[in-house]
C-alpha positions in Angstrom: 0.0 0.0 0.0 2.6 2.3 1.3 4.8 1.7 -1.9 1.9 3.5 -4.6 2.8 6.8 -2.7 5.9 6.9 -4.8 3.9 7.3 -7.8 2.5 11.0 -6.3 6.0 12.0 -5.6 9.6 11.4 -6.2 10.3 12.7 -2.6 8.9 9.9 -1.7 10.7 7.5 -4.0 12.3 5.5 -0.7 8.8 3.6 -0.8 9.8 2.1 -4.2 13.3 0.3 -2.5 12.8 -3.2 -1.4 14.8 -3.4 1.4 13.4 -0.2 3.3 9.8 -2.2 2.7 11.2 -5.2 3.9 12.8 -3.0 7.1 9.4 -0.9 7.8 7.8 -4.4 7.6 9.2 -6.1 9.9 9.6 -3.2 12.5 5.8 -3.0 12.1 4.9 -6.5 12.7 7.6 -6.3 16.1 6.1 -3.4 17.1 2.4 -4.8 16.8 2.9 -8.2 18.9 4.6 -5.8 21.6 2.5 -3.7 22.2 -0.8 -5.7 21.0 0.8 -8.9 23.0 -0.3 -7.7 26.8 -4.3 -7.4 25.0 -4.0 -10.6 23.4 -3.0 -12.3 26.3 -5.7 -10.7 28.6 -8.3 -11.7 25.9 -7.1 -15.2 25.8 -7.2 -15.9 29.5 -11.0 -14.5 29.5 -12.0 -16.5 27.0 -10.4 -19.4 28.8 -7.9 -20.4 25.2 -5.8 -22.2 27.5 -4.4 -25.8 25.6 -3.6 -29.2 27.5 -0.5 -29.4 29.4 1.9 -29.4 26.7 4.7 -31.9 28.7 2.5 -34.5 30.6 4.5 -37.5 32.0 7.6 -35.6 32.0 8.6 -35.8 35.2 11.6 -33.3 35.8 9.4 -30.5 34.0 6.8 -31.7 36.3 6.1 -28.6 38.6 7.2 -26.2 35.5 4.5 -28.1 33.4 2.0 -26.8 36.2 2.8 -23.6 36.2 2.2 -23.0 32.2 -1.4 -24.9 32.9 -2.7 -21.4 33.3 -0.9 -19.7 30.4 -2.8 -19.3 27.0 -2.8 -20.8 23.8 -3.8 -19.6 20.0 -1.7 -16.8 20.5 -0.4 -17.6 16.3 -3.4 -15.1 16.0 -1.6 -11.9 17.0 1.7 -13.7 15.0 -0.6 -13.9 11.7 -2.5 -10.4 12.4 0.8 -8.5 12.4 2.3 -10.4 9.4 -1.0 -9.8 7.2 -1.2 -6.2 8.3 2.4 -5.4 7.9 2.3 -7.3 4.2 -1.0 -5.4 2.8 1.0 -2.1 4.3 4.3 -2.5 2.4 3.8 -4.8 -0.5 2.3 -3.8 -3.8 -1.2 -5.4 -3.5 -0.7 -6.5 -7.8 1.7 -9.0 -7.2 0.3 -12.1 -7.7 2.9 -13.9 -5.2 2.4 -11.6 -2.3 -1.6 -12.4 -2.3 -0.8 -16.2 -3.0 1.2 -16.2 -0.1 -0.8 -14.0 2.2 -3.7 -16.4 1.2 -1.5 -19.7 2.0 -0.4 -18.3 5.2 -4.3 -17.5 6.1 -5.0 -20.7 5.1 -2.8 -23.0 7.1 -4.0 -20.5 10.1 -7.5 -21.6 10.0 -6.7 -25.7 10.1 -4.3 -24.7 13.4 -7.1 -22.9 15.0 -10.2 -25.3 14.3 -7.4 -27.6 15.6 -6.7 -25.4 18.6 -10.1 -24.3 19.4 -11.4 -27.9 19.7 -8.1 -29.0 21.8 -9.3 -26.2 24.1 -13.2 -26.7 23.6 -12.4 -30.6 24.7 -9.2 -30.1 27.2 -7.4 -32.8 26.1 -4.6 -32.9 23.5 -5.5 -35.9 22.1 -9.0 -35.2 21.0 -9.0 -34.7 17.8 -12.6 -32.4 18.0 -14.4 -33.5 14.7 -11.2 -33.5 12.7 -9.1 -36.8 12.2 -5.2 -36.6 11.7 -6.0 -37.7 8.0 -8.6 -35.4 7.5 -6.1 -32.5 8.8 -3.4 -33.7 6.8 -5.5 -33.8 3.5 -6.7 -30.3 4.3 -3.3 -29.2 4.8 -2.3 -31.1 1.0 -5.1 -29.1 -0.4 -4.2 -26.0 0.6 -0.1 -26.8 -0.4 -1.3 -28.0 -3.5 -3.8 -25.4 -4.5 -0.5 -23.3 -3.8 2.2 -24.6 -5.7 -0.2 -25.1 -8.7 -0.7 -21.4 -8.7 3.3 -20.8 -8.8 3.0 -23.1 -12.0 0.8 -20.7 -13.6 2.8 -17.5 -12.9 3.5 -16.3 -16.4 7.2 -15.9 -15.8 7.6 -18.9 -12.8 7.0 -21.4 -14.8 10.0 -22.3 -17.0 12.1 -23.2 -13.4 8.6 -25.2 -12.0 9.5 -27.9 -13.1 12.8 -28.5 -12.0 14.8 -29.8 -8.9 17.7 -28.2 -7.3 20.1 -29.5 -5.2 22.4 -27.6 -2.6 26.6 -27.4 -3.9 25.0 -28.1 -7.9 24.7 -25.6 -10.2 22.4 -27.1 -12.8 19.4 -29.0 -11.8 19.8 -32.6 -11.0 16.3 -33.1 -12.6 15.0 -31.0 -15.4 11.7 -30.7 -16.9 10.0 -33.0 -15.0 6.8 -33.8 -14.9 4.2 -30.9 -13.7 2.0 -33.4 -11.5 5.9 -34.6 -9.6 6.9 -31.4 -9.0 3.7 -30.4 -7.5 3.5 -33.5 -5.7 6.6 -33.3 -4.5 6.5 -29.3 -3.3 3.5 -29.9 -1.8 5.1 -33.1 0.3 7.7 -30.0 1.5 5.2 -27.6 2.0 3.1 -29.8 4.1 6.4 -31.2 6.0 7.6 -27.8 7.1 4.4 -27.0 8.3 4.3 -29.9 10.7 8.2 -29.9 11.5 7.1 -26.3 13.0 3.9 -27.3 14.7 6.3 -30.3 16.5 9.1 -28.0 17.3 6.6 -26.0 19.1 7.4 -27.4 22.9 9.1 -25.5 24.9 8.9 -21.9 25.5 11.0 -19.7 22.5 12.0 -22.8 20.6 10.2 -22.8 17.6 9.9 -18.7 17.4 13.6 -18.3 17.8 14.4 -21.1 15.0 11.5 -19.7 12.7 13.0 -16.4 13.2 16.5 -17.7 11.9 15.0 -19.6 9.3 12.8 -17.0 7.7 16.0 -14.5 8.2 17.5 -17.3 6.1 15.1 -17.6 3.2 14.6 -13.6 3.1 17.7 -13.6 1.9 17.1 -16.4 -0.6 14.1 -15.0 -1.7 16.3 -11.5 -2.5 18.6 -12.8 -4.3 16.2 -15.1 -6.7 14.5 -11.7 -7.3 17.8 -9.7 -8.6 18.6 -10.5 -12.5 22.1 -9.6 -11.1 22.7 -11.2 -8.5 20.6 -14.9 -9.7 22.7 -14.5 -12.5 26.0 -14.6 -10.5 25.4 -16.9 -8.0 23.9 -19.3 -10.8 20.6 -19.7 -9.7 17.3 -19.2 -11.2 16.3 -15.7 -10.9 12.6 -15.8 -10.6 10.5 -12.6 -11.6 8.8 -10.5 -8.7 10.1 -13.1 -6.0 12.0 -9.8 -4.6 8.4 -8.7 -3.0 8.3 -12.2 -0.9 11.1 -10.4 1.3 8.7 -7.8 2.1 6.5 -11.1 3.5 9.6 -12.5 5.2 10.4 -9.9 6.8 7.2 -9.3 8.3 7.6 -12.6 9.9 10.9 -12.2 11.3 9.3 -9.1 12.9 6.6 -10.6 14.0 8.4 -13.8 15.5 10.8 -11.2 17.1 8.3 -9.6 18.2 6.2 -12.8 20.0 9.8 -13.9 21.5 9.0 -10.8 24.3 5.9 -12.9 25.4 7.2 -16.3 24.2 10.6 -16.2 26.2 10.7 -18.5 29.4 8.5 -18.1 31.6 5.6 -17.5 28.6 2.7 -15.5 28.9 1.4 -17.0 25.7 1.8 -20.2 23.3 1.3 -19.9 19.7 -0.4 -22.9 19.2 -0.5 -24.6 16.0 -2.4 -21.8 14.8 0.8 -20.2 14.5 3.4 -22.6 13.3 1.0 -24.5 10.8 0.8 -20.9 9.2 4.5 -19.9 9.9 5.8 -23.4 8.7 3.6 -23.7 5.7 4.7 -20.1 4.7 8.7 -20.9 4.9 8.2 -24.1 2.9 6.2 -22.2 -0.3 9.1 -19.7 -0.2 11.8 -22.7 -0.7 9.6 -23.9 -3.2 9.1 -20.4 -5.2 13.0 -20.0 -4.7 14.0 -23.8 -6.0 15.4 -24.1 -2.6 13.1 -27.2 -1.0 16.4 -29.9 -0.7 18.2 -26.6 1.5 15.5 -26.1 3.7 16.5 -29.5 5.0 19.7 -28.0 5.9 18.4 -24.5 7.1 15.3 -25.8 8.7 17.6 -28.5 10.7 16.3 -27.8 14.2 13.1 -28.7 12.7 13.9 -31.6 11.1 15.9 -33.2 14.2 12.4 -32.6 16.0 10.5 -34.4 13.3 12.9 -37.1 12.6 13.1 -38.2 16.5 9.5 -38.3 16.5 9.7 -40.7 13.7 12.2 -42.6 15.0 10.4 -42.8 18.1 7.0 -44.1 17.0 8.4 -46.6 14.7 10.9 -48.4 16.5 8.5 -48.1 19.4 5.8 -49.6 17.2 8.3 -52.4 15.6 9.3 -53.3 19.2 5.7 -53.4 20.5 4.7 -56.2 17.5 8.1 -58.3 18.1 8.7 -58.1 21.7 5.1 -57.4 22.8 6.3 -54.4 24.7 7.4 -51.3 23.1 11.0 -49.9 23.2 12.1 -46.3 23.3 15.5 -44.9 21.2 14.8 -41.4 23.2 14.1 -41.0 26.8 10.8 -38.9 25.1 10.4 -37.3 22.0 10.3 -34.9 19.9 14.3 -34.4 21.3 14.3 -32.0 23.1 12.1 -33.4 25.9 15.0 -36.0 25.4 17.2 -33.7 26.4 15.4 -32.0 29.0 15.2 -35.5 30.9 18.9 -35.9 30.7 18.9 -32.6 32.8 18.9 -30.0 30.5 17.0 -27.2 31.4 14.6 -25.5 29.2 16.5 -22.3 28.7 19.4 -24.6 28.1 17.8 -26.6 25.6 16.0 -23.5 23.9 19.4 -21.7 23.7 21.6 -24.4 22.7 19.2 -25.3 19.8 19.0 -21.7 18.2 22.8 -22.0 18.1 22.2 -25.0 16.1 19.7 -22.9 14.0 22.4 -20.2 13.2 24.7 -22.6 12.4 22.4 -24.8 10.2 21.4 -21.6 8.4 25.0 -20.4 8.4 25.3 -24.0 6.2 22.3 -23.2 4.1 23.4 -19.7 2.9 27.0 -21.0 2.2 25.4 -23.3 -0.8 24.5 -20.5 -2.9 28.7 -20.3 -3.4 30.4 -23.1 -2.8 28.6 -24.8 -6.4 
């Protein structure tokens, strides 16, 4: 919105550069959960959007888990609110990819709140309130593939659709493949991050501080995909208008930064998968737009350590369970880092030590684009 006042004057031609946008973005989304964040909270807590103890049978968090039994969930809401708002301020409103991903984003925050709502509505986390894991998985397919199919019709987007990069290559491993793959297989991603967010989401500041990193991350990818110049140099596929998903990205960085001030141990609020179906969903259709899906595994690798031991975990304990008639465990608990915490790590520990794996996994991503 903001950016069409350059049109009325050329003293107010800073409206047409990308990264001011993408700055004024994401200090507006920040600024909204702060100061909105104390309301939210208060509203919450009156309308009793409190989730189920998040860390039952975890008996060194035991009297910690107690004292969050109180603390509010659904709190993606403000997340989302400040991320739409800030987008429909700073973006131009006729590009095609900011609206697809504003409406993704929406999207994936409506399945994590009739998820949240019913947790809430039934107090018990493993309720699934009228909506079956499948059915929730298919909805969250639909969406991702609705989205993806839409990049694929992008006059522009579509000559680099269909085909798969890999981190350190130059030239993709697979070209021209088949429309119906690719779109199977970004949705597969798309869906993935989504839930390697929503399982990441366990302890207080974890999956905000690694969203935050990862969205810096992709921000960056997303910048450089959108420069001729720079695509050009760095040899990868420079995709047209892909410059204005910063201005999105950024918005989220702000607004994770933002939720960290509430979010940080001891947490006023959760954000529920409300938030990090939506916030998840959102980073995983920006590695698709960028050809970047097979790096996300290395960026997002906080998030796929969390998925992966919860993997690990259910199969083997499943496998066990049929063989031996009694399961067996590889973790003390999963996803990890309730591993950790029963080794005696403490949250702030675990929270901390696994952002510095974050940096370092984005650190690792971003070192791709030269080392080809």
């Amino acid at each position: 919105m903001l950016y069409w006042l350059s049109e009325f004057s050329e003293n107010l031609r800073i409206f047409r550069y990308l990264t001011f946008r993408s700055a004024g973005a994401a200090l507006t989304a920040m600024t909204l959960v702060i100061f909105l964040g104390p309301w939210v909270v208060r509203a919450l807590k009156k309308f009793s959007f409190v989730a189920p103890l998040r860390l039952q049978g975890l008996v060194a968090d035991e009297e910690l888990d107690l004292s969050k039994a109180k603390t509010p969930s659904m709190g993606g809401l403000l997340i989302i609110f400040a991320i739409l708002v800030s987008t429909l301020l700073w973006a131009p409103l006729n590009n095609a990819l900011v609206l697809l991903f504003i409406g993704n984003m929406l999207a994936y925050c409506a399945i994590g709140f009739y998820d949240d709502y019913n947790k809430v509505l039934y107090k018990n986390k493993d309720v699934d309130g009228g909506i079956s894991a499948k059915a929730k998985l298919l909805l969250q397919f639909a969406v991702a593939g609705g989205s993806v199919y839409f990049i694929t019709i992008i006059p522009g987007l579509n000559n680099y659709t269909q085909d798969l990069m890999v981190p350190f290559f130059k030239h993709p491993v697979i070209a021209n493949a088949p429309i119906w793959i690719m779109i199977i297989f970004s949705s597969v991603v798309v869906v993935g991050a989504s839930n390697a967010v929503n399982l990441t989401d366990g302890l207080d500041g974890l999956a905000t501080g690694n969203m935050l990193i990862a969205a810096g991350t992709y921000v960056v990818f997303a910048y450089l995909s959108g420069n001729v110049i720079y695509s050009g140099y760095l040899n990868i596929p420079y995709i047209e208008g892909a410059g204005e998903v910063c201005v999105f990205g950024a918005a989220i960085m702000g607004a994770c930064l933002g939720f960290l001030w509430h979010n940080c141990y001891p947490a006023s609020m959760f954000m529920g998968d409300t938030g990090s179906l939506a916030l998840g969903g959102s980073i995983g259709l920006i590695a698709v737009l960028v050809k970047q899906e097979v790096t996300l595994i290395i960026v997002g690798g906080v998030f796929v350590m969390e998925t992966l031991s919860v993997v690990i975990q259910t199969s083997y304990f499943k496998y066990t369970r049929k063989k031996y008639g009694e399961g067996r465990r590889v973790f003390l608990m999963a996803p990890i880092h309730h591993h950790f915490q029963k080794k005696g790590w403490t949250e702030t520990q675990v929270v901390i030590r696994f952002w510095i794996l974050g940096i370092i996994f984005a650190g690792i991503g971003l070192a791709t684009l030269k080392i080809r």
